[in-house]
C-alpha positions as CSV (number, residue, x, y, z in Angstrom):
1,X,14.1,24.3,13.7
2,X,10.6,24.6,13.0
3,X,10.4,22.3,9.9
4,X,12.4,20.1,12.1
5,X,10.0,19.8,14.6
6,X,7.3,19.6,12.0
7,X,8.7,16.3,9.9
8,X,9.6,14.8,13.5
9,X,6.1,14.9,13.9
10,X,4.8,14.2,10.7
11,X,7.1,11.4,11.4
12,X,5.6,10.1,14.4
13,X,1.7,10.7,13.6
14,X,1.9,9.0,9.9
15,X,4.7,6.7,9.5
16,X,5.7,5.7,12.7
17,X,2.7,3.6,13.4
18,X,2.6,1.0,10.8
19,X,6.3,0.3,12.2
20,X,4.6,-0.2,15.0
21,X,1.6,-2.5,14.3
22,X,4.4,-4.6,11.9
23,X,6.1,-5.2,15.2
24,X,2.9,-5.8,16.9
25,X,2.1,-8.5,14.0
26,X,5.5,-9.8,14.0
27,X,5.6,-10.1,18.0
28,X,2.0,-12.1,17.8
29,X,3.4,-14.3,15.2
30,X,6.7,-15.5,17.7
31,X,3.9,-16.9,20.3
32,X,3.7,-20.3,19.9
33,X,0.4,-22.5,20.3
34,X,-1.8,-19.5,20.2
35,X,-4.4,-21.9,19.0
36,X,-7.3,-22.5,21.4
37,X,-8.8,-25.7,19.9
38,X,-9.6,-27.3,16.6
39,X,-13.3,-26.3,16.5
40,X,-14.5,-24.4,13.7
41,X,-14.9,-21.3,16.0
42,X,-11.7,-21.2,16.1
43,X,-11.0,-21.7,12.2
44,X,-12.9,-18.3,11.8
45,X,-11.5,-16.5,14.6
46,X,-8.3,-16.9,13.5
47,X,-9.0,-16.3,9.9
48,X,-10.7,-12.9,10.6
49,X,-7.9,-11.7,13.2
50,X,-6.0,-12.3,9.4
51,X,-8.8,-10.4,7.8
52,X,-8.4,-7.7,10.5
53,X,-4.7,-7.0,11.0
54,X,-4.1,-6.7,7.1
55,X,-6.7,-4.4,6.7
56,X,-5.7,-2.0,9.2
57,X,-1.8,-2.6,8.1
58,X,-3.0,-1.6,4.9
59,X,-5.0,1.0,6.0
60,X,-1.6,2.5,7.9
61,X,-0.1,2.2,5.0
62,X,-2.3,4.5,3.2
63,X,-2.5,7.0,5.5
64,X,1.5,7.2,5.9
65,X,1.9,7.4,2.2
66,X,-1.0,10.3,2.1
67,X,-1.0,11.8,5.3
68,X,-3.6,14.3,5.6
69,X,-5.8,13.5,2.5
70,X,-6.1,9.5,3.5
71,X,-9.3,10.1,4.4
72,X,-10.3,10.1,0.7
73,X,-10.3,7.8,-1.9
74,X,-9.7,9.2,-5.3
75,X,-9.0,8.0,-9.0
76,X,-5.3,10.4,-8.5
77,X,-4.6,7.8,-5.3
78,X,-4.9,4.5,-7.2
79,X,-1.0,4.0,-6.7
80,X,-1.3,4.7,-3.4
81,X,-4.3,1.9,-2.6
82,X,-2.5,-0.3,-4.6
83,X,0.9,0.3,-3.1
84,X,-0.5,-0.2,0.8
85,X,-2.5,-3.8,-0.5
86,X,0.8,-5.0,-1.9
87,X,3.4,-3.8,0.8
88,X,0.7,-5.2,3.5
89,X,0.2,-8.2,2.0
90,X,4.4,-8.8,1.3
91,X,4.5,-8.2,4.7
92,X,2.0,-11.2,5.3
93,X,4.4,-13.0,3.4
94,X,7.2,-13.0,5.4
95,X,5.3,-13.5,8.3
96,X,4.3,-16.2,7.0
97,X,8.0,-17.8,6.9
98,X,8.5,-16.1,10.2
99,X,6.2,-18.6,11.5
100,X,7.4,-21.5,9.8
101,X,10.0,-21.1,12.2
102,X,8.1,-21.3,15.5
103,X,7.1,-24.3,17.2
104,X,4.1,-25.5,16.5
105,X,3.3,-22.6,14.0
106,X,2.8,-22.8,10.0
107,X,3.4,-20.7,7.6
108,X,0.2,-21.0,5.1
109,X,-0.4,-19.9,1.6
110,X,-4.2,-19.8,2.2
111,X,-3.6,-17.4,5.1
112,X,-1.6,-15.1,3.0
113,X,-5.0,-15.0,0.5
114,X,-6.5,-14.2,4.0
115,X,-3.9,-11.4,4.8
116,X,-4.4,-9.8,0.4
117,X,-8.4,-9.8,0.9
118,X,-7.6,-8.3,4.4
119,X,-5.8,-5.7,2.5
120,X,-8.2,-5.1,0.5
121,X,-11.3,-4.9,2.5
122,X,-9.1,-2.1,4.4
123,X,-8.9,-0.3,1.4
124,X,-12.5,-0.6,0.7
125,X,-13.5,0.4,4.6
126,X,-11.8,3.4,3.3
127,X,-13.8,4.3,0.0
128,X,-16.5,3.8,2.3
129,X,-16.2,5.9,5.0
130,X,-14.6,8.7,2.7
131,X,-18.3,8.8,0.5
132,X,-20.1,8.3,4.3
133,X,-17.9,11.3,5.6
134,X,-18.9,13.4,1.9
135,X,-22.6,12.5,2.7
136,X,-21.7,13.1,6.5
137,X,-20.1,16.5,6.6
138,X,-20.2,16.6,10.6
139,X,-18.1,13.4,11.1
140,X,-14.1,14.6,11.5
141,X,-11.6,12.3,11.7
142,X,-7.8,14.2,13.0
143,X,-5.8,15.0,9.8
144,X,-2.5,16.3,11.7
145,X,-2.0,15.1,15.1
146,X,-4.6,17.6,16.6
């Protein structure tokens, strides 16, 4: 009962939430004529809300596949980084043709790149706070739900 109880939730602090932000992504994607203007403004804004919401998918992708060691970023976790870019990123491809379907919505190859460097800058917010937290010993982040 107890190990039970432990994957149910291991299940619901690790891999439970990128289900949910996917949902999240997918539920933003259904709105139609989200788009404020045609200024450049909004050009960037909704280039780095790209940038932004692959990065973190990413990063819950990394910590789901890791669980308490995502904090670091090692040479042994190089499948792992390169796993969470690619599953993120195939995930902005279907949005992608999610939103072709939606009024007034596109589905654009340039905002996939957006959603892969996305990815990837997650994964390198990572590296970085993993060698600020070695430099940092005082800064904890929650490993298990506590």
């Amino acid at each position: 009962m107890l190990n039970v109880m432990k994957k149910i939730k291991s299940f619901i602090w690790y891999q439970l939430p990128p289900l949910i932000f996917m949902g999240l992504i997918f539920s933003l994607s259904s709105i139609p004529n989200l788009k404020i203007d045609d200024s450049d403004a909004e050009f960037f804004r909704r280039k780095l809300a790209h940038l932004i919401e692959y990065g973190l998918l990413a990063v819950l992708f990394y910590r789901s596949f890791l669980q308490e060691k995502w904090t670091e970023i090692k040479k042994e976790h190089l499948y792992q980084i390169i796993l969470a870019v690619l599953l993120s990123t195939f995930y902005g491809a279907t949005d992608e043709i999610h939103q072709s379907f939606v009024p007034t919505r596109d589905g654009l190859v340039k905002d996939l790149i957006f959603d892969f460097v996305g990815s990837v800058m997650g994964m390198g917010s990572i590296a970085v706070f993993s060698k600020l937290q070695k430099s940092h010993p005082e800064i904890k982040i929650p490993k298990n739900g506590n």
